[in-house]
N, C-alpha and C positions, 0 to 999 in steps of 0.2 A: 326561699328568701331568708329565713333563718339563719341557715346555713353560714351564705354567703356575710349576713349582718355579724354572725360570729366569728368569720373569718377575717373580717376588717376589722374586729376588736382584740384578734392575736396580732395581725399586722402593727396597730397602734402600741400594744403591748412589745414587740418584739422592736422595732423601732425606739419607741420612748427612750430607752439609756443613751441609746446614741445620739437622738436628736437633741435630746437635752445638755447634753457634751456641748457636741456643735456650737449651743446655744448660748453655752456659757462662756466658751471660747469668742466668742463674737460680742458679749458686753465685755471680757475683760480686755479686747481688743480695744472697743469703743470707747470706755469709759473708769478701764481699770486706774487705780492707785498702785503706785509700787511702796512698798514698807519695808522694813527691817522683822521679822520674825525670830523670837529664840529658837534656838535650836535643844530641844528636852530628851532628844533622845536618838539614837542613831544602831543598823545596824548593815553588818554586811554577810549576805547569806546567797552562796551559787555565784560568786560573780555581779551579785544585784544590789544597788546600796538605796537602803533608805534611812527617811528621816520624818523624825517627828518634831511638829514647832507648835509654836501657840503663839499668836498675833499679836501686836500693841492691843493693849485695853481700852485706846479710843477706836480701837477699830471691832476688835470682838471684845464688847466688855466681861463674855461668859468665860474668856479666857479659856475658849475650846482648841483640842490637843488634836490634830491634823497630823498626819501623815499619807507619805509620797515618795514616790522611787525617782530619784534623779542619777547623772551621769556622774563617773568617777569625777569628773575638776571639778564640778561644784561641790559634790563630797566633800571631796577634801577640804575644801574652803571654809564649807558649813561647820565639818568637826573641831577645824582647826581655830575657829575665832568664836562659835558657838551663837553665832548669828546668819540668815539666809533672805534672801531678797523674796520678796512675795510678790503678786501684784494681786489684788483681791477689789471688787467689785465694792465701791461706800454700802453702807446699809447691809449689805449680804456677806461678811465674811465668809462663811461656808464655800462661796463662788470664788475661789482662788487659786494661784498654779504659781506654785515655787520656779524660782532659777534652775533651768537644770531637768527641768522636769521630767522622765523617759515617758512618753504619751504609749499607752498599746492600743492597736488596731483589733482588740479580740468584739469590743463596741462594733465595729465597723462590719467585721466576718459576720457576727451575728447576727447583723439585722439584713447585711447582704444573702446569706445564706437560707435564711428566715422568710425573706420575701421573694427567694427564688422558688421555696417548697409553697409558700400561698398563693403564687404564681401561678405555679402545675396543677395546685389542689381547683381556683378559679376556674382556668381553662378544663380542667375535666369537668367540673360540675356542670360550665356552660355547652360543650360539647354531648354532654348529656341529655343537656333541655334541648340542644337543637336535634340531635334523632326523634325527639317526643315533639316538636315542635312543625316539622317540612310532612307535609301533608297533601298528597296525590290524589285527585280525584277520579276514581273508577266509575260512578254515578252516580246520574240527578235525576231524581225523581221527585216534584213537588219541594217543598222545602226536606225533604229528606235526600242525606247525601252520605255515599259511600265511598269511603277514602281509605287510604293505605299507611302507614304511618310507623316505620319503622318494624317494619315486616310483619303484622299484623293490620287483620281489615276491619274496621268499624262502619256505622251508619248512625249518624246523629243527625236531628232536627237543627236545620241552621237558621239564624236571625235572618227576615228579609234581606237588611244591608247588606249583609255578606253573600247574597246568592248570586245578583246582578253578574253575570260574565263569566259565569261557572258553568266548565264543561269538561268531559271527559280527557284526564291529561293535564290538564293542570290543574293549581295549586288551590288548597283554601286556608285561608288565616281563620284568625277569632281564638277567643278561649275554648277549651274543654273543659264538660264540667258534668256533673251528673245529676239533674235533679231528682229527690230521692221521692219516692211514693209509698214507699215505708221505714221504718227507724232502721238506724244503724244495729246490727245484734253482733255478740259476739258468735264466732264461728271457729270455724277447722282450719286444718293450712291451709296458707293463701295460696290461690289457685289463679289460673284463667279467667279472663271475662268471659261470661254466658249472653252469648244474643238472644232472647226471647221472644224477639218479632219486633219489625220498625227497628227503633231508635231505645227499645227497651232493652238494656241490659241487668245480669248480675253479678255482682263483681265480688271479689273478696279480697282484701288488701290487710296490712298491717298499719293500725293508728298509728298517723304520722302525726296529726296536730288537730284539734278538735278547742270550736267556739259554741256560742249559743248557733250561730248563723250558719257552721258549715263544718265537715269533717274531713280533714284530709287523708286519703290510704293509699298507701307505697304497695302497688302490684307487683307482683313476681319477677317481671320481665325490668324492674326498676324506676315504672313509670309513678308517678303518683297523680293521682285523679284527685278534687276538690269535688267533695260531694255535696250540694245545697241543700240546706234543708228541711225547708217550705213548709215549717210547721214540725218536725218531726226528728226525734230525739235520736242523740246519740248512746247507746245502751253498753258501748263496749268500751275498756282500759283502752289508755294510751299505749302506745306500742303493742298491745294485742291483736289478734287477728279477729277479723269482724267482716260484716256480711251484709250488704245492701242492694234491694232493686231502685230503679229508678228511669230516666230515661237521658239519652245523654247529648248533649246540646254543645252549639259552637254559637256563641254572644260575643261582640264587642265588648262589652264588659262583662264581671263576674255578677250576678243578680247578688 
């Protein structure tokens, strides 16, 4: 979840320049004033002319120095009379776009670009959680079930509700989770999960995220297990490799 929360805050991030263009484009449509601006300064570099102006003082009374790259005729217009048409947003000078303006699309590339790679980064992630997610059931025994789960076989204790209509071949939903029957420790590489009989495993993963209530550890194979706590401490750094028994359970919700 992290993950994904940080990657809708590059998307917001790599969007923002552009949306706010957009945006600005769209009140000086609605509600712009056109003015007269001096023109303070000009220059021409590659083919590319701009210009620097500063507003009427009833409009920017900071008499702030703006510049912008417009098209050769207003150029020339601009240097040659040493005034240029504005249209600028009341109250917000800053939100303005001279006559002429040459608009670049580098705004647009980028956030197109941008959210084509948080795109691909999304779908992997969720592509992810569903191999860790489609779950085969091989057998039912009592509220213990042994399933398949992305080429590995487990056997977790399942909540009543999810037992009803469970049979060999197909599916079971619920979370996974591990409740722990001893503290978290630090350990050796992360390794394999160890079945120790039933629905008791030992697992060793690397700290992915650790609260008072629960620890989370990224297994080898890329899965990460939510280990519950139920009393019992987490003893190992974040992102270190650590080591916990417990027994591992499929719940409608997370306890």
């Amino acid at each position: 979840m992290r993950r994904i929360l940080a990657l809708l805050v590059v998307a917001v991030l790599v969007n923002l320049p552009w949306a706010h263009e957009a945006w600005v484009g769209l009140r000086l449509a609605s509600s712009g004033r056109d003015v007269k601006a001096v023109v303070v300064g000009h220059d021409s570099v590659a083919g590319r002319q701009f210009v620097r102006f500063r507003l009427p003082a009833d409009v920017d009374p900071q008499r702030t120095t703006y510049a912008a790259r417009i098209d050769s005729a207003h150029y020339r217009v601009a240097v040659a009379s040493g005034r240029i048409a504005v249209r600028v947003v009341p109250g917000h000078p800053s939100e303005n776009r001279p006559a002429g303006e040459v608009s670049s699309a580098i705004l647009g590339v980028v956030a197109l670009v941008g959210d084509g790679v948080l795109a691909l980064l999304l779908a992997a992630i969720w592509l992810r959680r569903r191999r860790w997610a489609v779950r085969q059931v091989e057998l039912v025994d009592g509220d213990l079930v042994t399933f398949t789960m992305a080429g590995a076989t487990f056997t977790a204790r399942v909540d009543p509700g999810l037992l009803g209509g469970l049979v060999a071949g197909g599916r079971v939903g619920g979370r996974l989770s591990l409740r722990a029957d001893s503290d978290v420790l630090p350990a050796g590489p992360v390794g394999e999960v160890e079945r120790l009989g039933g629905a008791r495993y030992r697992v060793r993963g690397r700290v992915a995220d650790v609260d008072r209530r629960h620890t989370d550890l990224r297994l080898e194979r890329g899965m990460v297990l939510r280990v519950v706590a139920g009393g019992h401490r987490n003893r190992a750094d974040l992102r270190e490799p650590a080591e916990v028994t417990g027994e591992l359970v499929l719940t409608r919700e997370l306890d």
